[in-house]
MARKOLRO-23273 format. One record per atom (N, C-alpha, C): atom name; x, y, z. Coordinates in nm, 4 decimals, always signed. Example, Ala and Ser with C-alpha at 12.3 -4.5 7.8 and 13.67 -1.06 7.14 Angstrom:
<recs>
<rec atom="N" px="+1.3190" py="-0.5690" pz="+0.7800"/>
<rec atom="CA" px="+1.2300" py="-0.4500" pz="+0.7800"/>
<rec atom="C" px="+1.3200" py="-0.3300" pz="+0.7800"/>
<rec atom="N" px="+1.2850" py="-0.2250" pz="+0.7080"/>
<rec atom="CA" px="+1.3670" py="-0.1060" pz="+0.7140"/>
<rec atom="C" px="+1.2900" py="+0.0030" pz="+0.7870"/>
</recs>
This chain:
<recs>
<rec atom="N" px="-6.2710" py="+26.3691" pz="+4.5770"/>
<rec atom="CA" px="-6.3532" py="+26.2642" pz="+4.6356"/>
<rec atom="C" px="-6.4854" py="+26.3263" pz="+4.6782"/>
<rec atom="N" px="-6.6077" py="+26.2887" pz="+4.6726"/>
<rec atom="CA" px="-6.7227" py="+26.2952" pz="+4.6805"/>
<rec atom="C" px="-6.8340" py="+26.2341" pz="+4.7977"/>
<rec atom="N" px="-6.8725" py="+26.2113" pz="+4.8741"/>
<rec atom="CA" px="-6.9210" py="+26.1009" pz="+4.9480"/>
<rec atom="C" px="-7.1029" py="+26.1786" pz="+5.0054"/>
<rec atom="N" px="-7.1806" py="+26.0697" pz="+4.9746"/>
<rec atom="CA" px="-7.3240" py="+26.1668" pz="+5.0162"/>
<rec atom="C" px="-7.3905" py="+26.0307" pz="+5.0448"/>
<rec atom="N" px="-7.4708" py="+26.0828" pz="+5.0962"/>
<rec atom="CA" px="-7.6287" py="+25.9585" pz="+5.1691"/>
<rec atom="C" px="-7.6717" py="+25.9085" pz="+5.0076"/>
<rec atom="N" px="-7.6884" py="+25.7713" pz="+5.0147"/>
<rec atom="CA" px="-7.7960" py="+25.7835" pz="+4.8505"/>
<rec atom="C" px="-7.9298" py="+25.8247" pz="+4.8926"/>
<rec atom="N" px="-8.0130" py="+25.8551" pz="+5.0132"/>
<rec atom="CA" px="-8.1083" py="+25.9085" pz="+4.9691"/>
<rec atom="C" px="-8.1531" py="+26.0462" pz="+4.9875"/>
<rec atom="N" px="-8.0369" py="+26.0969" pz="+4.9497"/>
<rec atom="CA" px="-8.0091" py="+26.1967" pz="+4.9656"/>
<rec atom="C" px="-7.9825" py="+26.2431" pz="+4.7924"/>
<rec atom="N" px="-7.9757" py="+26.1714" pz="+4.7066"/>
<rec atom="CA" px="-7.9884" py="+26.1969" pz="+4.5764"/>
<rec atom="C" px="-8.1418" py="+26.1614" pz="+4.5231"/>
<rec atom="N" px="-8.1781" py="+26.2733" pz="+4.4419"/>
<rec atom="CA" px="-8.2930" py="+26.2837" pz="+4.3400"/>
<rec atom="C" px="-8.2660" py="+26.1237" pz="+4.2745"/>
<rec atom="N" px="-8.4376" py="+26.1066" pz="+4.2630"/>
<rec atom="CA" px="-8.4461" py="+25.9473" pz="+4.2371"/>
<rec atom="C" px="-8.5440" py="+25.9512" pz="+4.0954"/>
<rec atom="N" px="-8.5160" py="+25.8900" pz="+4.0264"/>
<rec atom="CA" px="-8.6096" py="+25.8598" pz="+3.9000"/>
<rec atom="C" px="-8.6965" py="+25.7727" pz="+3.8970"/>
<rec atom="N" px="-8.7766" py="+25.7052" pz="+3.8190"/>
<rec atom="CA" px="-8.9183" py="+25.6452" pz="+3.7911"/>
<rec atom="C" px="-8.8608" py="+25.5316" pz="+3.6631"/>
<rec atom="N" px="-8.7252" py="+25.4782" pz="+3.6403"/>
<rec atom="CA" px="-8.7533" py="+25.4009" pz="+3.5077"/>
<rec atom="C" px="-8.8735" py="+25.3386" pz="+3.4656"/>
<rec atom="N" px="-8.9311" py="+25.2437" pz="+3.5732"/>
<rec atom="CA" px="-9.0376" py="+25.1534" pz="+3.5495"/>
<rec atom="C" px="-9.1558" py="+25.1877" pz="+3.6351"/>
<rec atom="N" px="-9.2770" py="+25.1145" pz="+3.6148"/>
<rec atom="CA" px="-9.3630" py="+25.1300" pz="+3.7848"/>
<rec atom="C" px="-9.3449" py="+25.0548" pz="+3.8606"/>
<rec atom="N" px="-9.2955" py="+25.0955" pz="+4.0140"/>
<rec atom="CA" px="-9.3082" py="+25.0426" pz="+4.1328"/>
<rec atom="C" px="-9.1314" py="+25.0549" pz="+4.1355"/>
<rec atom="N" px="-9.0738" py="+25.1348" pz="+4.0326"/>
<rec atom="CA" px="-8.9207" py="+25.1118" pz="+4.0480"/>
<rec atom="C" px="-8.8768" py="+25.2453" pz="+4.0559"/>
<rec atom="N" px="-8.8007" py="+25.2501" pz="+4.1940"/>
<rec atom="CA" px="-8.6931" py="+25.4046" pz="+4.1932"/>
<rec atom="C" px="-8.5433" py="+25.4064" pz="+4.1627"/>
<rec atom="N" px="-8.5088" py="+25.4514" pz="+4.0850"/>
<rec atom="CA" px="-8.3151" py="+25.4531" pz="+4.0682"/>
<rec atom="C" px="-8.2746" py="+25.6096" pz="+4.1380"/>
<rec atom="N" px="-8.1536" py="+25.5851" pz="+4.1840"/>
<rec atom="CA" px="-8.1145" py="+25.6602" pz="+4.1877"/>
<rec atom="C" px="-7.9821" py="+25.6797" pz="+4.1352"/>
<rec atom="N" px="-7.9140" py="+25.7299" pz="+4.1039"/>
<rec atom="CA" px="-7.7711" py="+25.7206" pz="+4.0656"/>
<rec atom="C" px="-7.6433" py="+25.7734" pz="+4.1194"/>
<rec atom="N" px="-7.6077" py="+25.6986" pz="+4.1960"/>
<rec atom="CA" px="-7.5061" py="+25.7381" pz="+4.3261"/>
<rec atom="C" px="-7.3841" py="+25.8173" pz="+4.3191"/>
<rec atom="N" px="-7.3070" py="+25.7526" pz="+4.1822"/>
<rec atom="CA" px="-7.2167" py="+25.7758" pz="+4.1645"/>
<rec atom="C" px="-7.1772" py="+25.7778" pz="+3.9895"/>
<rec atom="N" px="-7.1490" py="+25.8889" pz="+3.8759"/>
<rec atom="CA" px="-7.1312" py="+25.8707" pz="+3.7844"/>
<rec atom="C" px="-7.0331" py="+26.0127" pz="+3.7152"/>
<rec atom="N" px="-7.1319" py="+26.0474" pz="+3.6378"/>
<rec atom="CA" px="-7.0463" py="+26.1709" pz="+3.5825"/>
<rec atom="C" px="-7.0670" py="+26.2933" pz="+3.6503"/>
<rec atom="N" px="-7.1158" py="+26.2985" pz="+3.6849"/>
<rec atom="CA" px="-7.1776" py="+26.4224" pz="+3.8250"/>
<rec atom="C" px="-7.0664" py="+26.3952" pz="+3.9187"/>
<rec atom="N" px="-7.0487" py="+26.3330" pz="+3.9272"/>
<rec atom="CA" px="-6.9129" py="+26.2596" pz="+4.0388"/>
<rec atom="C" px="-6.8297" py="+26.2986" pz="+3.9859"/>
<rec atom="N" px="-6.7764" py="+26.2954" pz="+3.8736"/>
<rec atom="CA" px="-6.6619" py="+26.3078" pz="+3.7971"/>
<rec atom="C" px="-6.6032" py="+26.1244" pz="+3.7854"/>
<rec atom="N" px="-6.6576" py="+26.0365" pz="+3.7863"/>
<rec atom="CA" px="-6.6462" py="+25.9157" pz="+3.7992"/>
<rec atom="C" px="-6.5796" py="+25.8926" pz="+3.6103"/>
<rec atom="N" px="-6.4747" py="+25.8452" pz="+3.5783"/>
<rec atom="CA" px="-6.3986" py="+25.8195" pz="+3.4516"/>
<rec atom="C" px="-6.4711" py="+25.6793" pz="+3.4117"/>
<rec atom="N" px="-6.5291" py="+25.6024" pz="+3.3954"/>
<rec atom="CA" px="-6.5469" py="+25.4665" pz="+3.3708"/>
<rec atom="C" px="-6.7252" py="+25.4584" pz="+3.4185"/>
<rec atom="N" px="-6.6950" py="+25.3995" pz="+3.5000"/>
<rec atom="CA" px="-6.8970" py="+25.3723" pz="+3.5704"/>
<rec atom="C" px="-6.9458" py="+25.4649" pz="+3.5945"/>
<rec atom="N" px="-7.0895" py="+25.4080" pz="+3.6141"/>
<rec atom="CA" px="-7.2014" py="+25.4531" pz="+3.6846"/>
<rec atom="C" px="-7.2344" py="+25.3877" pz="+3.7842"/>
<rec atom="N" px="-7.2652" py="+25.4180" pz="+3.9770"/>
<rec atom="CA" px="-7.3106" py="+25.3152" pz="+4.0480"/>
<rec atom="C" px="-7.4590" py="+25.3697" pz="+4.0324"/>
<rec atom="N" px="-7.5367" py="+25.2750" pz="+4.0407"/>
<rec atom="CA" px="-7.6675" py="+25.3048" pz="+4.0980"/>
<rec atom="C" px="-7.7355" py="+25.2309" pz="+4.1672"/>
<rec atom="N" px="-7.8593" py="+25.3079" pz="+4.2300"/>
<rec atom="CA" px="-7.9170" py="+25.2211" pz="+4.3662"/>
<rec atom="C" px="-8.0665" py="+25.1739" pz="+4.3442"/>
<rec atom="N" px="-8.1163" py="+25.0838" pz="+4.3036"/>
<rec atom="CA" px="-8.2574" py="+25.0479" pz="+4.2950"/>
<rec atom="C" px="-8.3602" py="+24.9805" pz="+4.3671"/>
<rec atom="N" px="-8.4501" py="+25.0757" pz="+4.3999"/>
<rec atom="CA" px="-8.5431" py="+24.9844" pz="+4.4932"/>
<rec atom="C" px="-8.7187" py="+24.9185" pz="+4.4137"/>
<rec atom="N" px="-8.7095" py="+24.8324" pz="+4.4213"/>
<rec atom="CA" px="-8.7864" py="+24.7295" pz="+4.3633"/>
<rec atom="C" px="-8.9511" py="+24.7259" pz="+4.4447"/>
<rec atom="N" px="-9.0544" py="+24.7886" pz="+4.4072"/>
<rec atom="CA" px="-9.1577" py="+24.7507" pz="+4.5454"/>
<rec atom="C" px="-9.1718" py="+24.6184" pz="+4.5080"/>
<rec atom="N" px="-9.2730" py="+24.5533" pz="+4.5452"/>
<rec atom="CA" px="-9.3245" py="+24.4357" pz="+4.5405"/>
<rec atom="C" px="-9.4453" py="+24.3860" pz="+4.4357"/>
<rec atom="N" px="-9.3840" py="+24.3099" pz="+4.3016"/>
<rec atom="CA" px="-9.4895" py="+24.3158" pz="+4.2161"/>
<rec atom="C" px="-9.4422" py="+24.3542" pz="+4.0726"/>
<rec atom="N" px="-9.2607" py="+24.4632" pz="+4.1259"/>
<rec atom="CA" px="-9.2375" py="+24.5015" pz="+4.0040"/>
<rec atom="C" px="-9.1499" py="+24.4511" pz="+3.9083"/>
<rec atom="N" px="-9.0988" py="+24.4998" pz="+3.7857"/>
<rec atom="CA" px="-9.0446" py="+24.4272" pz="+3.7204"/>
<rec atom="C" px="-8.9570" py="+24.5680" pz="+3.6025"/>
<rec atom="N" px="-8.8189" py="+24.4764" pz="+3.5320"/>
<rec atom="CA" px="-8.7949" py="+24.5860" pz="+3.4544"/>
<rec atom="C" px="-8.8543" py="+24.5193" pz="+3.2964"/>
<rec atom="N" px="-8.8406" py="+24.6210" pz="+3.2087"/>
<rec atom="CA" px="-8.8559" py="+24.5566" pz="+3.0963"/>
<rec atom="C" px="-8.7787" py="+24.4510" pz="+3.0636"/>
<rec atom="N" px="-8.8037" py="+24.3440" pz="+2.9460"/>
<rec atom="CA" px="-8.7093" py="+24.2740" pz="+2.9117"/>
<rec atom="C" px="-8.6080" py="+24.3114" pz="+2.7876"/>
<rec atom="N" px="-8.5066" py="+24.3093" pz="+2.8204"/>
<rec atom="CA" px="-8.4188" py="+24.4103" pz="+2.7437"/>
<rec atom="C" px="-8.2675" py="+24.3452" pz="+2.7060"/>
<rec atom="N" px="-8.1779" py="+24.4051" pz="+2.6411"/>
<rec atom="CA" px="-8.0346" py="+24.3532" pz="+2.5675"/>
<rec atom="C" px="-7.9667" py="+24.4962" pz="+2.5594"/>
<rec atom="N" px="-7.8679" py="+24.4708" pz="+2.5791"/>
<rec atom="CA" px="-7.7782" py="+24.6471" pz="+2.5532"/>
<rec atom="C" px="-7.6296" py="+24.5898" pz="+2.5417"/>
<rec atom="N" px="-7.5684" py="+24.6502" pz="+2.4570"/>
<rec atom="CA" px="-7.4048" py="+24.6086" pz="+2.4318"/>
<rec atom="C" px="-7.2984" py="+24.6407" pz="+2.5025"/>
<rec atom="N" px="-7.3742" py="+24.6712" pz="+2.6510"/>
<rec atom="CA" px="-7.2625" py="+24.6908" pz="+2.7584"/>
<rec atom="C" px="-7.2844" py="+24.6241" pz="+2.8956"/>
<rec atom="N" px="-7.2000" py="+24.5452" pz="+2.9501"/>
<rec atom="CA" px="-7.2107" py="+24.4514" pz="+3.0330"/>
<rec atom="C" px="-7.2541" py="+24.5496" pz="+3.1893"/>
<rec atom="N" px="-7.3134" py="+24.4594" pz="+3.2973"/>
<rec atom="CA" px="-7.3645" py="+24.5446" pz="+3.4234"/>
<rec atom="C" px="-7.3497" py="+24.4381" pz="+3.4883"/>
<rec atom="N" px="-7.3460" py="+24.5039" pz="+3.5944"/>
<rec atom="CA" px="-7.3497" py="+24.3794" pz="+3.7393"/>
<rec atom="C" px="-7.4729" py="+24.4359" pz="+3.8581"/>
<rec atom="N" px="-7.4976" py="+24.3515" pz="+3.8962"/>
<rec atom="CA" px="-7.5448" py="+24.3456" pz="+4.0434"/>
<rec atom="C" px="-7.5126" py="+24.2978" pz="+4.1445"/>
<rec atom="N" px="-7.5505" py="+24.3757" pz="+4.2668"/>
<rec atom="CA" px="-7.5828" py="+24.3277" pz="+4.4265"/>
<rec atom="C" px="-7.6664" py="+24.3158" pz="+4.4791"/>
<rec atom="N" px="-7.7449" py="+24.2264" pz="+4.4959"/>
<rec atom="CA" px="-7.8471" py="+24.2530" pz="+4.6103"/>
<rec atom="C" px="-7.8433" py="+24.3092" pz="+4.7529"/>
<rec atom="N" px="-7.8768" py="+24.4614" pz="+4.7899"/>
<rec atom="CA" px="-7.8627" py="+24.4731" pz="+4.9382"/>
<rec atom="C" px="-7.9586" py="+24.3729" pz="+5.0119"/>
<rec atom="N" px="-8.1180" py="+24.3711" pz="+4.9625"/>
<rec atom="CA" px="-8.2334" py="+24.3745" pz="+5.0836"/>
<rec atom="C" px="-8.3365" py="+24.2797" pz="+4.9866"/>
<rec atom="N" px="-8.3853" py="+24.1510" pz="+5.0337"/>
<rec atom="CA" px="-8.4681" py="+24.1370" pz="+4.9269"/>
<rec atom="C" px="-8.4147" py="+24.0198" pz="+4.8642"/>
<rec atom="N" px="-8.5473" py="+24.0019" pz="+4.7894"/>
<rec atom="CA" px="-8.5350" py="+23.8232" pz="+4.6793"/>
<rec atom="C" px="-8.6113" py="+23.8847" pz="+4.5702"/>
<rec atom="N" px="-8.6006" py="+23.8166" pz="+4.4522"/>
<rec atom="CA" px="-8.6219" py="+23.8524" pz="+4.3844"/>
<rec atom="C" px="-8.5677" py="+23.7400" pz="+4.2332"/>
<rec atom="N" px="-8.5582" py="+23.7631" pz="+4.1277"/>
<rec atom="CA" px="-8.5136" py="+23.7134" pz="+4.0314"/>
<rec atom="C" px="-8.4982" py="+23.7767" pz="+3.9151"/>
<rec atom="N" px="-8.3961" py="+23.7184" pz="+3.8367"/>
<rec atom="CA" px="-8.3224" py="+23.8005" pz="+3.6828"/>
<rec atom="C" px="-8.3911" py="+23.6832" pz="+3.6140"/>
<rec atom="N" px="-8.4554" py="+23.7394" pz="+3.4829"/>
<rec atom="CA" px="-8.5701" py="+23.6744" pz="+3.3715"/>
<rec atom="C" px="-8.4274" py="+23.6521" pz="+3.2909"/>
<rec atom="N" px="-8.4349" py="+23.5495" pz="+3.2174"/>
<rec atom="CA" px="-8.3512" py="+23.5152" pz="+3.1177"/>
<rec atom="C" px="-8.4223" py="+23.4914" pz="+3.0158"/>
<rec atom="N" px="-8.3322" py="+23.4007" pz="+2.8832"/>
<rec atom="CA" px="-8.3581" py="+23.3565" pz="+2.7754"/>
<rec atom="C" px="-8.4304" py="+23.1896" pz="+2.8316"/>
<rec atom="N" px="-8.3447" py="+23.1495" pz="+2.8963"/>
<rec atom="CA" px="-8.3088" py="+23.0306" pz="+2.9939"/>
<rec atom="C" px="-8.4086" py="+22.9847" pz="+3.0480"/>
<rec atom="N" px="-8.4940" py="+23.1040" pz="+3.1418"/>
<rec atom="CA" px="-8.5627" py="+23.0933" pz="+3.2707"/>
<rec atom="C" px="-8.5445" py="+23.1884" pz="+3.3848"/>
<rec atom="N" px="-8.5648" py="+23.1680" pz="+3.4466"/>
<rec atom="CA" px="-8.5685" py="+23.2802" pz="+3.6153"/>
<rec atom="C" px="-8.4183" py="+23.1961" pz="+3.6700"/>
<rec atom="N" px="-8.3585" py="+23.3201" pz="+3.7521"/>
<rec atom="CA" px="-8.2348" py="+23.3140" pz="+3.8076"/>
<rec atom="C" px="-8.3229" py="+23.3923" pz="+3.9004"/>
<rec atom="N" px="-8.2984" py="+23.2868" pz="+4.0509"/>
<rec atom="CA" px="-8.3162" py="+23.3371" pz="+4.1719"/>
<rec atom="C" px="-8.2261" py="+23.4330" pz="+4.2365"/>
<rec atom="N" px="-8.2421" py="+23.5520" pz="+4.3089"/>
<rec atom="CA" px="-8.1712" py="+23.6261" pz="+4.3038"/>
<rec atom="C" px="-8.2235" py="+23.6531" pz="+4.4764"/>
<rec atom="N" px="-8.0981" py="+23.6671" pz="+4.5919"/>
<rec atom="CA" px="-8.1385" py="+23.7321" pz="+4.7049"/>
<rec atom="C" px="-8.0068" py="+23.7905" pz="+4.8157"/>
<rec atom="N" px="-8.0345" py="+23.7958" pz="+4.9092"/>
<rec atom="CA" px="-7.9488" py="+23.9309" pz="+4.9495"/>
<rec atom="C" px="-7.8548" py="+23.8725" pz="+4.9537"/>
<rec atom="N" px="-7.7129" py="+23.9583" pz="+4.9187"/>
<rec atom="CA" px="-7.6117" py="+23.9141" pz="+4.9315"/>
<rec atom="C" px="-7.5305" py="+23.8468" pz="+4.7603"/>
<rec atom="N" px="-7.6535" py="+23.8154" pz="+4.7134"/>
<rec atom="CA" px="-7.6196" py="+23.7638" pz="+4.5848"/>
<rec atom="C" px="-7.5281" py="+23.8804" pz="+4.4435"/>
<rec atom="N" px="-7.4211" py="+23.7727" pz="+4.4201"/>
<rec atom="CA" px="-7.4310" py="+23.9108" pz="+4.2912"/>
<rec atom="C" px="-7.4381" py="+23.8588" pz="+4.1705"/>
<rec atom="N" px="-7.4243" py="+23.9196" pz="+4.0178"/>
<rec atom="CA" px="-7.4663" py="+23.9175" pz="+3.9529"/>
<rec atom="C" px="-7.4372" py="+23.9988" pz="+3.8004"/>
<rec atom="N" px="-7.3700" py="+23.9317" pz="+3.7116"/>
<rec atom="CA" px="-7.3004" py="+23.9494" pz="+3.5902"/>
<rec atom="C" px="-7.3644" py="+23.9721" pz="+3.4772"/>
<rec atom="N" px="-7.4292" py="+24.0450" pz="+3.3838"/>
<rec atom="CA" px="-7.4904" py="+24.0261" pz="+3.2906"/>
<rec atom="C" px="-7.3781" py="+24.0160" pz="+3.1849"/>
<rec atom="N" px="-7.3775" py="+23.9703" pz="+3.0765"/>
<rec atom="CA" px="-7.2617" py="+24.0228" pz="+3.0233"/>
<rec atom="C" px="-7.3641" py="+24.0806" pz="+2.8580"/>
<rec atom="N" px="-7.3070" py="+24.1061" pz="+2.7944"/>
<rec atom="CA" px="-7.3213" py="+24.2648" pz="+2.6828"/>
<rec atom="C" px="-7.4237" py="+24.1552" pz="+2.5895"/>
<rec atom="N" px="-7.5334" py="+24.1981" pz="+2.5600"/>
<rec atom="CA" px="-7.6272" py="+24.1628" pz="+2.4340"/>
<rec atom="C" px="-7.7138" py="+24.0104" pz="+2.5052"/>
<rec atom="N" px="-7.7118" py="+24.0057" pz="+2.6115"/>
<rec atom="CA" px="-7.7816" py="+23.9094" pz="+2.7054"/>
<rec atom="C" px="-7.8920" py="+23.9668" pz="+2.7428"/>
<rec atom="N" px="-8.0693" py="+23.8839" pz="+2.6980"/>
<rec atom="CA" px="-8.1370" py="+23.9498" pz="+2.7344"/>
<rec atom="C" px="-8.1444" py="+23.9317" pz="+2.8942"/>
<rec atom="N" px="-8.2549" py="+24.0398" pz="+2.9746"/>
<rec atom="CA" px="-8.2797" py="+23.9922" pz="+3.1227"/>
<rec atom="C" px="-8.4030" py="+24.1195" pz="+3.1780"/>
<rec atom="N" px="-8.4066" py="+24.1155" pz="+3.2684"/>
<rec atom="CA" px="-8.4850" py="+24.1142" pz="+3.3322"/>
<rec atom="C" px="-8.4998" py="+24.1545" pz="+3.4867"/>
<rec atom="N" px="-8.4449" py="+24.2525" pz="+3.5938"/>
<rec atom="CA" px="-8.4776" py="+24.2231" pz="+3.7234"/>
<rec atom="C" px="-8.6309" py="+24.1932" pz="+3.7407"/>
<rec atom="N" px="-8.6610" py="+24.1368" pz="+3.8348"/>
<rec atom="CA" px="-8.8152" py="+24.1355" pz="+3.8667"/>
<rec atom="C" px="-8.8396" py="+24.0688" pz="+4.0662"/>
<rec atom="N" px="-8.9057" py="+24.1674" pz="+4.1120"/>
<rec atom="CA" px="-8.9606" py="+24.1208" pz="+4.2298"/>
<rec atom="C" px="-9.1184" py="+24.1198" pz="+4.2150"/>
<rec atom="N" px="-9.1362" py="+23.9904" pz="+4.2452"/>
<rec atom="CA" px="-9.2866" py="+23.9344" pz="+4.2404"/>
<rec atom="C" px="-9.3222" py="+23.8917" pz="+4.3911"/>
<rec atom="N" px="-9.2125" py="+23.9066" pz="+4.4749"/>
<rec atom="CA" px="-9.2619" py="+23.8662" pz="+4.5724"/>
<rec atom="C" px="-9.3337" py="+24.0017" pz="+4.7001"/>
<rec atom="N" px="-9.3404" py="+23.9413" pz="+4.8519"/>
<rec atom="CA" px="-9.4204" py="+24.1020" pz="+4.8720"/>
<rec atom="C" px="-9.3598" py="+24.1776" pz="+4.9618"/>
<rec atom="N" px="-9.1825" py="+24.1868" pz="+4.9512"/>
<rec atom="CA" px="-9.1153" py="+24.2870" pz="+4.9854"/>
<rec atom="C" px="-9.0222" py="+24.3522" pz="+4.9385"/>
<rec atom="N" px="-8.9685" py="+24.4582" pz="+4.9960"/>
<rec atom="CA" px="-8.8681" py="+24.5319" pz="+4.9024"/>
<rec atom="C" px="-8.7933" py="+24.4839" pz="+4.8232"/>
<rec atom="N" px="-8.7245" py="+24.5152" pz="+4.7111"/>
<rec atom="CA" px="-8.6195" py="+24.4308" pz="+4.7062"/>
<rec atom="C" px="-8.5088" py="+24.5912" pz="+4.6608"/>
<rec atom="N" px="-8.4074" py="+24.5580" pz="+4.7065"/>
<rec atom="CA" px="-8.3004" py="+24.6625" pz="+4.7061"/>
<rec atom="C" px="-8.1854" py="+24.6479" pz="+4.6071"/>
<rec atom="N" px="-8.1058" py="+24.6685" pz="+4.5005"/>
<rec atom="CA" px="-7.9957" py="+24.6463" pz="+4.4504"/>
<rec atom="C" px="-7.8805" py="+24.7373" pz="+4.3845"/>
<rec atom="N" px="-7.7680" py="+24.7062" pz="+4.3694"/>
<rec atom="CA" px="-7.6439" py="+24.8308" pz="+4.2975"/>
<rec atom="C" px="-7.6354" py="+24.7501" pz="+4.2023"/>
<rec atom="N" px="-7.6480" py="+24.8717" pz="+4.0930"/>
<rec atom="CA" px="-7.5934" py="+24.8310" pz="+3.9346"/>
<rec atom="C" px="-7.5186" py="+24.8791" pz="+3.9103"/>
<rec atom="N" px="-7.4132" py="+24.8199" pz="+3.8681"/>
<rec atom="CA" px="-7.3040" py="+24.9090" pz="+3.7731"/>
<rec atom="C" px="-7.2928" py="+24.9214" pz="+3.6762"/>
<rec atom="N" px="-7.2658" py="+25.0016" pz="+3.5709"/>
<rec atom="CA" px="-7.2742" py="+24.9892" pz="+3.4189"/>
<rec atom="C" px="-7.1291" py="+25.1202" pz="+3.3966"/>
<rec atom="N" px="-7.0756" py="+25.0605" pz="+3.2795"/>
<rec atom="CA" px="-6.9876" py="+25.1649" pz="+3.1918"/>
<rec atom="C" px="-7.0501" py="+25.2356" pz="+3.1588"/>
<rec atom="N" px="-6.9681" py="+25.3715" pz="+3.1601"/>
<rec atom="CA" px="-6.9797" py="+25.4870" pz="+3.0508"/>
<rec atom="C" px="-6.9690" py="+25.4904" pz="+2.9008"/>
<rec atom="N" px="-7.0866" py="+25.4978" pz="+2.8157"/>
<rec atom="CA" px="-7.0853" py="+25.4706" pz="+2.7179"/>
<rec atom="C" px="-7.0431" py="+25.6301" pz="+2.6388"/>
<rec atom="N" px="-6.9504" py="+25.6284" pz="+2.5428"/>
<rec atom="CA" px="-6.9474" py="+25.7840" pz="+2.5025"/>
<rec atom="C" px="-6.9110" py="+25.8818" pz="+2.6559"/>
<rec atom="N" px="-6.8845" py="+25.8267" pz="+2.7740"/>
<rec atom="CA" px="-6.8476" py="+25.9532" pz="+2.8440"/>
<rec atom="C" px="-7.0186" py="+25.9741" pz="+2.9356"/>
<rec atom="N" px="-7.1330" py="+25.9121" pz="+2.9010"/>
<rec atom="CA" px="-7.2617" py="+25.8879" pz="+2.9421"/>
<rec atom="C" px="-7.2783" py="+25.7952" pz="+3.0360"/>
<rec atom="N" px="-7.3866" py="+25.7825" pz="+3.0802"/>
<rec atom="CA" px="-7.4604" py="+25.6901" pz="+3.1206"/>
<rec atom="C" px="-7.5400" py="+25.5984" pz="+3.0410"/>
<rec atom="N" px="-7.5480" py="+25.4764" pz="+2.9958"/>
<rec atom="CA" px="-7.6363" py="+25.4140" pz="+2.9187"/>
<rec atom="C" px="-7.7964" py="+25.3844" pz="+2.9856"/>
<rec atom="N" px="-7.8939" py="+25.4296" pz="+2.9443"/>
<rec atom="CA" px="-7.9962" py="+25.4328" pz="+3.0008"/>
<rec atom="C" px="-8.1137" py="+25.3793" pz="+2.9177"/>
<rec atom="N" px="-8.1214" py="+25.3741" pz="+2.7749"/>
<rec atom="CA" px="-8.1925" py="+25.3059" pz="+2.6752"/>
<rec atom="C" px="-8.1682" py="+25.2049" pz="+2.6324"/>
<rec atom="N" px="-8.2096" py="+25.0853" pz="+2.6738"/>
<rec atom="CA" px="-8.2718" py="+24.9533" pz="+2.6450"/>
<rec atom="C" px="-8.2218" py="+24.9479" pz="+2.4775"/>
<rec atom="N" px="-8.1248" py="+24.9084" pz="+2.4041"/>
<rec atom="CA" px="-8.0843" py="+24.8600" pz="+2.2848"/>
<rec atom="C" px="-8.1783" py="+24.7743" pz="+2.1928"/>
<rec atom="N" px="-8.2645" py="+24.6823" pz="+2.2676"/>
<rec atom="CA" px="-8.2937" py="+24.5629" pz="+2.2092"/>
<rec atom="C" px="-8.4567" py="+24.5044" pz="+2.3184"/>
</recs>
C-alpha cells in the first residue's frame, strides 16, 4: 500500500492552463487504473479527442463543462462523469475559477493511455 499528498507528486503540462498529475498508477504498482488529478485554470480547455478506452470523472472544485458531439454537458462539483470508449469530448473551463477533477482510465498494455486516438 502506498499513500502520498497529490501535491506532492511531479505534475505535467498536457494542455495550456492544464496541470495533471498522476496519483496513482504503475509507479504504484496499481494492476488495472490510473487515478489522476487535474487542475483546470480558468479559460482552459482539453483537446477534442476519442480513444478506445473508457474514463470517468469527478469534479472536486469548480464548474465547468464536457464538449460533446451533442453539445456542452454542464459539469460542477460533486458531479461525475462516464465517457465511454470512442466518444468524442472535451473537458473545458471557460469560466473564471479553478476547476479541479479525478480521472480514471485503464491500463492499456500494462501503460497509461495518454495519446488522444482520434
Amino acid at each position: 500500500m502506498k499513500i502520498q499528498n497529490y501535491t506532492k507528486v511531479p505534475a505535467t503540462k498536457p494542455a495550456a492552463g492544464i496541470t495533471m498529475r498522476v496519483i496513482a498508477g504503475p509507479a504504484e504498482k496499481a494492476p488495472n487504473f490510473v487515478m489522476r488529478h487535474f487542475e483546470f485554470e480558468p479559460g482552459s480547455a482539453m483537446p477534442f479527442h476519442a480513444h478506445s478506452w473508457e474514463h470517468e470523472f469527478f469534479v472536486l472544485e469548480g464548474k465547468g463543462f464536457i464538449k460533446t458531439v451533442s453539445g456542452n454537458m454542464p459539469i460542477e462539483k460533486g458531479d461525475a462523469a462516464v465517457v465511454l470508449p470512442n466518444e468524442m469530448h472535451s473537458v473545458q473551463n471557460p469560466g473564471k475559477e479553478k476547476m479541479s477533477i479525478i480521472c480514471l482510465v485503464p491500463l492499456v498494455d500494462g501503460k497509461m493511455p495518454t495519446t488522444p486516438e482520434k
